[in-house]
Structure formats: structure tokens, C-alpha cells
C-alpha positions in Angstrom: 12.0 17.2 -6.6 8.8 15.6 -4.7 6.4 13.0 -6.9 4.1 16.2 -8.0 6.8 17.3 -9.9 8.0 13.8 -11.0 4.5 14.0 -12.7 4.9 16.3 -14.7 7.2 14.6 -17.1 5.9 12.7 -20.1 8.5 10.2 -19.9 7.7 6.8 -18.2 11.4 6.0 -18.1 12.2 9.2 -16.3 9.5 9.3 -14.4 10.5 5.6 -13.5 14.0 6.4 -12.3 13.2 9.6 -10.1 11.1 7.2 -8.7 13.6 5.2 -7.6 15.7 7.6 -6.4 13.4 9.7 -4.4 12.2 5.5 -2.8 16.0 4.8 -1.9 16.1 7.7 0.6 15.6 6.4 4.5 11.9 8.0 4.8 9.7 7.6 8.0 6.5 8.9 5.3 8.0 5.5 2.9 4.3 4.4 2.9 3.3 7.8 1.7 5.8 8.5 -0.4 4.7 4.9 -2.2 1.0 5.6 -1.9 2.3 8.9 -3.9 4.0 7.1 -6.5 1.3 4.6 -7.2 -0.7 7.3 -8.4 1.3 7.7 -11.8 -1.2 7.1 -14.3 0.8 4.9 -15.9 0.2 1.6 -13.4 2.1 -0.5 -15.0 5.3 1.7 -14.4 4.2 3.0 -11.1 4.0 -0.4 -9.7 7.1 -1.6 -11.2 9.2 1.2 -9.3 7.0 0.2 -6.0 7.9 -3.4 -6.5 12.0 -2.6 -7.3 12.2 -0.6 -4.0 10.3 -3.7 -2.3 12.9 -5.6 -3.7 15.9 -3.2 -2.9 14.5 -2.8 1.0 14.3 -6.4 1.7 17.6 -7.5 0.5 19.2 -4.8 2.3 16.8 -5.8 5.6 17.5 -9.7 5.2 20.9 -10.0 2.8 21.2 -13.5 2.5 20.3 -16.6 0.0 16.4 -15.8 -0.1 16.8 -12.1 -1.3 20.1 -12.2 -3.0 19.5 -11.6 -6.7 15.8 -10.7 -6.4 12.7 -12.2 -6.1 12.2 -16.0 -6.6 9.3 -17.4 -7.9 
């Protein structure tokens, strides 16, 4: 499924989680592929999926104290 088809369902949460899915793949086009998914018209949700993969790919690239159990504000 590629984020044109991902579109195409009314569902935010669906939409949401194929997100996700198609962001936890190893992609050398990851900046694409997130320029992509930020054009969801719903922003709110778009940006949320961005930001959970963001969050995903630097515990996984720095596993430790600062990135263990997400984002510290």
C-alpha cells in the first residue's frame, strides 16, 4: 500500500496506523516518504505519526536514558 492509497481512507485512525507501518520500514526515500505523509489533510494526525516515528528512530539510534520511554519535556 504506498500513502496515495493510505489517503483514501476516511479513517484518521487507520490512516494513522498504515502510517506507522509503512514509516517503520528501513527506507533510503524516509524524508519522502514523511514529506508524503504530512500531506494528510488531517495535520494534526499527520504530524502525530511523523512525530511517533521520530520517536521510534531515535530510541532505536541512541537506546539509552535520554530516549528510553519517549520524549522528555
Amino acid at each position: 500500500m504506498n500513502v496515495h492509497e493510505i489517503l483514501q481512507n476516511p479513517d484518521e485512525h487507520v490512516r494513522f496506523a498504515a502510517y506507522l507501518d509503512k514509516l517503520d520500514v528501513a527506507d533510503p526515500d524516509e524524508a519522502d516518504l514523511v514529506g508524503s505523509v504530512l500531506t494528510d489533510p488531517d495535520q494534526t494526525m499527520a504530524q502525530s505519526a511523523v512525530l511517533r516515528h521520530l520517536d521510534r528512530r531515535a530510541a532505536a539510534l541512541f537506546p539509552g536514558p535520554a530516549t528510553r520511554g519517549g520524549r522528555r519535556h
